[in-house]
N, C-alpha and C positions, 0 to 999 in steps of 0.2 A: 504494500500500500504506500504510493507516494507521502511523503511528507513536505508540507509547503508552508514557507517561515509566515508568519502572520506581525505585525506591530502590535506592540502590550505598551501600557504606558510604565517606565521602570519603579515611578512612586506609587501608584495603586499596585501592582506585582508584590511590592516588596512589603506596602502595609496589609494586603491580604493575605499573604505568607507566615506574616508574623501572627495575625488572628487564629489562621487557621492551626499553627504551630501551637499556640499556648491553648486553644480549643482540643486540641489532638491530644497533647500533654494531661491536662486537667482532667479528658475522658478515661481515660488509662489511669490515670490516679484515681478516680471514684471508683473505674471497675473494677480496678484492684485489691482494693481496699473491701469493697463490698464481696466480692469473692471469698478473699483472704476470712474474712468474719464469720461470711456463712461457714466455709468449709470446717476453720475452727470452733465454732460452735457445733458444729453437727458432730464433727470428729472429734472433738475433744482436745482442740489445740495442736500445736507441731508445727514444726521449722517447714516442713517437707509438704503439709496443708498452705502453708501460708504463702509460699511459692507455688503453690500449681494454682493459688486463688490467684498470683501475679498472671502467672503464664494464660490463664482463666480472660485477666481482664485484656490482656496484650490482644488474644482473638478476638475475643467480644469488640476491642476498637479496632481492628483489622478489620471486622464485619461490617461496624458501621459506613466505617471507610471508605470502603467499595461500593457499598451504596451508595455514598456521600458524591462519589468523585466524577458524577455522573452528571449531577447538576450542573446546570448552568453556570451559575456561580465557581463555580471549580474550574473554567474555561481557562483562565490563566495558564493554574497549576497544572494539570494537563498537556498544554501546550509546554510547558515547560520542560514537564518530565518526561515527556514526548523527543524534543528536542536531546536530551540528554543522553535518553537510550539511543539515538540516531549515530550521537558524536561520539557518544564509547562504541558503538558498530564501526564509525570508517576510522577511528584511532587504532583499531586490530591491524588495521589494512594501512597504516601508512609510511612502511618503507615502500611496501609496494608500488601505493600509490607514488610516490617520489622516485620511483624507477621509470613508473608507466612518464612521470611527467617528463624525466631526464632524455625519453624514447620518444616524446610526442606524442602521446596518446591522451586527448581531447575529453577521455569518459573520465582519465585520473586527474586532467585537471579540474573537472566539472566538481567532481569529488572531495576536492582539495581547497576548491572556492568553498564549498558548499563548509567544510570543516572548519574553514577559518572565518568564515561568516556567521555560522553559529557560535563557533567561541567569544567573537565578540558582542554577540546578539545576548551570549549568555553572560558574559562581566558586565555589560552595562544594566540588563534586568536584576541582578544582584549587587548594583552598584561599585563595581570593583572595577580597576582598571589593567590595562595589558601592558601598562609601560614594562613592568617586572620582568616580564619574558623575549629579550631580545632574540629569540633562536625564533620563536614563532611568529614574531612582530617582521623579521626578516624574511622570512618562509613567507609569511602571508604575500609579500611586497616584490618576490620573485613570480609567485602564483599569479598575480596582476598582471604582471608584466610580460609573462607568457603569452596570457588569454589577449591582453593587448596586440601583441604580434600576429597571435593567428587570428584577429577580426573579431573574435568573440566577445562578449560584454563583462564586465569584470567581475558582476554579480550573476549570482543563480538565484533563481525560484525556490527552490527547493532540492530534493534527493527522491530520489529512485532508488530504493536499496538493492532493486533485481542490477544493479551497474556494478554492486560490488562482485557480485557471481565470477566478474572476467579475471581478479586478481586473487591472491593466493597470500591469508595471513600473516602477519611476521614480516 
């Protein structure tokens, strides 16, 4: 299934993250807690109850979770986690890819835009910056500079994961 970068605004992203983070936190703490009580009451107390009422509440908010992540509301977060899973799939792939580019092959540098597009699509939604990494700030600025030569536009849409298929892990 294609994936295709969308605009999030980075201050509503990052004040809805934090909501949802201490909303997430707090549920696992009630369910926990409320497990951990029942089981030791029923049971009669124990280290070994009071941990599986943890492990109890940890599903319980997994459950909700899933439910939860579906909403509308959750459109961000999704997109985001979305994005994430994409860029650890072509980061398996990227000496490869850096071969394919060093060969001229047009799918690893689509590939290569696409990775350095979302990495910084992802430091600016979590407010961080790329100055830090000179090796990928460079890479990115060869990747430009390629796609410029061969006519092509320095940005991508998105990702096709079925493009990773052509190269070979590692």
């Amino acid at each position: 299934m294609p994936f295709h970068f969308e605009e999030h605004d980075p201050e509503h992203y990052r004040r809805k993250a934090k909501i949802i983070s201490v909303a997430m936190a707090a549920q696992l703490i009630v369910f926990g807690l409320v497990f951990s009580q029942l089981l030791t009451a029923i049971f009669e107390g124990g280290f070994w109850w009071n941990v599986l009422g943890v492990l109890l509440g940890l599903v319980a908010t997994s459950l909700v979770f899933a439910v939860l992540r579906e909403r509308p509301w959750m459109r961000e977060m999704r997109y985001v986690w979305q994005l994430k899973h994409h860029l650890s799939r072509v980061s398996a792939y990227l000496p490869a890819l850096r071969r394919g580019m060093g060969e001229g092959n047009e799918t690893a540098l689509a590939l290569l835009a696409f990775y350095h597009q979302g990495m910084a699509q992802l430091a600016e939604l979590n407010g961080r910056t790329m100055d830090d990494d000179a090796e990928l700030l460079a890479e990115r600025e060869v990747v430009r500079k390629a796609r410029r030569e061969r006519g092509l536009p320095e940005r991508v849409e998105g990702l096709d994961p079925q493009d990773l298929a052509a190269f070979r892990k590692g």
